[in-house]
C-alpha positions as CSV (number, residue, x, y, z in Angstrom):
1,X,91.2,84.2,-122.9
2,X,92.2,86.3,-120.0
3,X,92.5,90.0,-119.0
4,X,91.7,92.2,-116.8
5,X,88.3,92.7,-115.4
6,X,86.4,95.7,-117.2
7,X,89.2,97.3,-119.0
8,X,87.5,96.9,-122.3
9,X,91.1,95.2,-124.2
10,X,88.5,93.4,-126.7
11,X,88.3,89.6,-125.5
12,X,84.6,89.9,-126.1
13,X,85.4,91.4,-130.1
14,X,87.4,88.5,-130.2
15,X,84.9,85.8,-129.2
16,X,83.0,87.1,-131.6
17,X,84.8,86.6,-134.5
18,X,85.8,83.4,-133.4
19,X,82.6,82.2,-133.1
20,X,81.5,83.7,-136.6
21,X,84.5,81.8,-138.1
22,X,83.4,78.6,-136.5
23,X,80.1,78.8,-137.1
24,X,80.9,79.3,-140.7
25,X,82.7,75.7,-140.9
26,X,79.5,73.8,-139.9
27,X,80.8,72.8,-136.2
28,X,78.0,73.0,-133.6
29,X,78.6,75.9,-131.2
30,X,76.3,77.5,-128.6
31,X,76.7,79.7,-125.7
32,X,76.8,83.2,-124.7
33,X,79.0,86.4,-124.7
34,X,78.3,89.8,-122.5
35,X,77.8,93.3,-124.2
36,X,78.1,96.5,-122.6
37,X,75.0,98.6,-122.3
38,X,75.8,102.6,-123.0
39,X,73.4,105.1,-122.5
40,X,75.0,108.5,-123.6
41,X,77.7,108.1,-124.0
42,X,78.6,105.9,-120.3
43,X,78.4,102.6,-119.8
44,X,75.7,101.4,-117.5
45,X,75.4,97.9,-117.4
46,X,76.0,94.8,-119.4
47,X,73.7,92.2,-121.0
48,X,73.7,88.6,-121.9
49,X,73.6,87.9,-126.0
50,X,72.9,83.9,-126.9
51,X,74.4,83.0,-130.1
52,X,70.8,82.4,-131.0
53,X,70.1,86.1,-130.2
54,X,68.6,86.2,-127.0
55,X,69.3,89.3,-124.4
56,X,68.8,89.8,-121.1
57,X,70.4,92.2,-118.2
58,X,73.5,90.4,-116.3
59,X,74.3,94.2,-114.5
60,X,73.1,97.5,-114.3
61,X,74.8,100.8,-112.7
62,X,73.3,101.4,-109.1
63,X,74.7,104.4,-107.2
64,X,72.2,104.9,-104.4
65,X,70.3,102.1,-102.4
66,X,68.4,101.9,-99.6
67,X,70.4,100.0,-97.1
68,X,67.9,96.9,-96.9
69,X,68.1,96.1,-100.2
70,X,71.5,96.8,-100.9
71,X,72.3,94.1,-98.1
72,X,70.5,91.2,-100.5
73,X,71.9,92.8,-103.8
74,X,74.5,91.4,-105.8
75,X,77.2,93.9,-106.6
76,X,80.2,94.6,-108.1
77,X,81.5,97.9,-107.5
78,X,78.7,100.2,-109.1
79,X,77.0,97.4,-110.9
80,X,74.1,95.5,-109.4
81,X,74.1,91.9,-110.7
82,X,70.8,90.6,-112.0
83,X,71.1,87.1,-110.7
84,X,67.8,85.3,-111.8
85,X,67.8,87.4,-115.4
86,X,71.2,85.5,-116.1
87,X,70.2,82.4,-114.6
88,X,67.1,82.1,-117.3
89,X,68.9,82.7,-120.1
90,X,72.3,81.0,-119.2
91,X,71.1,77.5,-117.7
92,X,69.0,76.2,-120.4
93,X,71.7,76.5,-123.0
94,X,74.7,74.9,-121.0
95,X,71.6,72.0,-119.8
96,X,71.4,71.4,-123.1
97,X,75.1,71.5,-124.6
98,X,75.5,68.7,-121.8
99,X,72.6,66.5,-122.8
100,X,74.4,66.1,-125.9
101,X,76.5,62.6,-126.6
102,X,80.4,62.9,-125.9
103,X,80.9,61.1,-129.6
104,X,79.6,64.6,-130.8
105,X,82.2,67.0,-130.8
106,X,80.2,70.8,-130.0
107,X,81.6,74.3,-128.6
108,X,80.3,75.8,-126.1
109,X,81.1,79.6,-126.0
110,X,81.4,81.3,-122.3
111,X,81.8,85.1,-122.1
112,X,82.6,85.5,-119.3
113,X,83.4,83.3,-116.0
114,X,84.3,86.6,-113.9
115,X,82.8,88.0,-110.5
116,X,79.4,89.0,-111.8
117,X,78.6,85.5,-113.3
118,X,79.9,83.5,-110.2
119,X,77.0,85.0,-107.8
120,X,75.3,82.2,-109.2
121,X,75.6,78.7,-108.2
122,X,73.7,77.2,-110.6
123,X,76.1,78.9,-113.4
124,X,79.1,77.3,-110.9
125,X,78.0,73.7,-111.5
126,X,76.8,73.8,-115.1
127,X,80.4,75.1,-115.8
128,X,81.8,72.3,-113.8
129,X,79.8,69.6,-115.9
130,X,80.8,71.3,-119.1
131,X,84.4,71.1,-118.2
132,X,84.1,67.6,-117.5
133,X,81.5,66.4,-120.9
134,X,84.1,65.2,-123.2
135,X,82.9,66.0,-126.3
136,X,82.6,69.7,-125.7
137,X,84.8,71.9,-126.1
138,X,84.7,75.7,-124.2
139,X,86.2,78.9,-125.6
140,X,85.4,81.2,-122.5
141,X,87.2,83.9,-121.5
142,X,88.1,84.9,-117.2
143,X,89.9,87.9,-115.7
144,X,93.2,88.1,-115.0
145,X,93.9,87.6,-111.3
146,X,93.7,90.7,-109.0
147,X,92.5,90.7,-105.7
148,X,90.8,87.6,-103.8
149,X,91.1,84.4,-106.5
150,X,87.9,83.5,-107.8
151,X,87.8,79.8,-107.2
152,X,86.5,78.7,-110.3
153,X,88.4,81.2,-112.6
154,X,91.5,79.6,-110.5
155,X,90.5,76.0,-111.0
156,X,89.8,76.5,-114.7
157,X,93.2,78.2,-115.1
158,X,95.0,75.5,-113.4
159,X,93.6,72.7,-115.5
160,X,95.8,70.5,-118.1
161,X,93.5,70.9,-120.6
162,X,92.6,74.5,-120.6
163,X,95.3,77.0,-122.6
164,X,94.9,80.2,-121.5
165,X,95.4,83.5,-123.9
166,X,96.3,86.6,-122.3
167,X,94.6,89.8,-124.1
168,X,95.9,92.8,-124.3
């Protein structure tokens, strides 16, 4: 599913569901969706939610920085990008839907593959050999193109055997 970055159309509502629906049918799906993080009323951040209930901070709101460390932070716009808290909670679970045999058909569920997630390399490749594992299968949503391409979002769009949604 695409859209645009941040605009709140409902793509993560609609993994959701999805997933609910599948997991109700026995199929074996794992993965991860993001959540925004309000704190009265505004939105300040956004977490990582496993679908075995894990949570951890992908972003948080970050107006003022020193200068040194906002040089080694990763941002987008207001948000500072929690890098190694996404990493730990990410990585293990798209290690493991790889390890699994290619005769076993599985879903993989990857909300999202936008700017914040790409500052990490890691995340880069393990999508790249999930793509690739034949017996999986990803529902994953990216943002609509705006701006510089994001390599990976581009690649992923551009592939046979992806079919992109567009929400709205």
């Amino acid at each position: 599913f695409a859209s645009p970055l941040f605009l709140g159309v409902g793509k993560t509502t609609l993994i959701q569901k999805a997933t609910q629906a599948l997991k109700s049918t026995g199929v074996p799906i794992d993965g991860f969706y993001t959540e925004e993080v309000r704190e009265g009323g505004r939105r300040t951040g956004f977490d990582v939610v496993t679908l075995s209930g894990k949570r951890g901070p992908l972003s948080r709101v970050r107006y003022v920085s020193d200068s040194s460390a906002s040089r080694r932070e990763c941002r987008v716009g207001q948000y500072v990008v929690d890098v190694a808290s996404f990493e730990q909670l990410v990585l293990p679970l798209l290690r493991h839907v790889n390890l699994g045999s290619d005769a076993e058909r599985k879903i993989c569920v990857i909300d999202e593959i936008g700017k914040m997630e790409l500052f990490s390399q890691p995340f880069i490749q393990a999508v790249r050999q999930t793509l690739t594992s034949s017996g999986t299968v990803i529902l994953g949503t990216i943002p609509i193109p705006k701006g510089k391409p994001l390599d990976l979002v581009e690649e992923i769009r551009s592939r046979k055997d992806v079919k992109v949604f567009n929400v709205s």
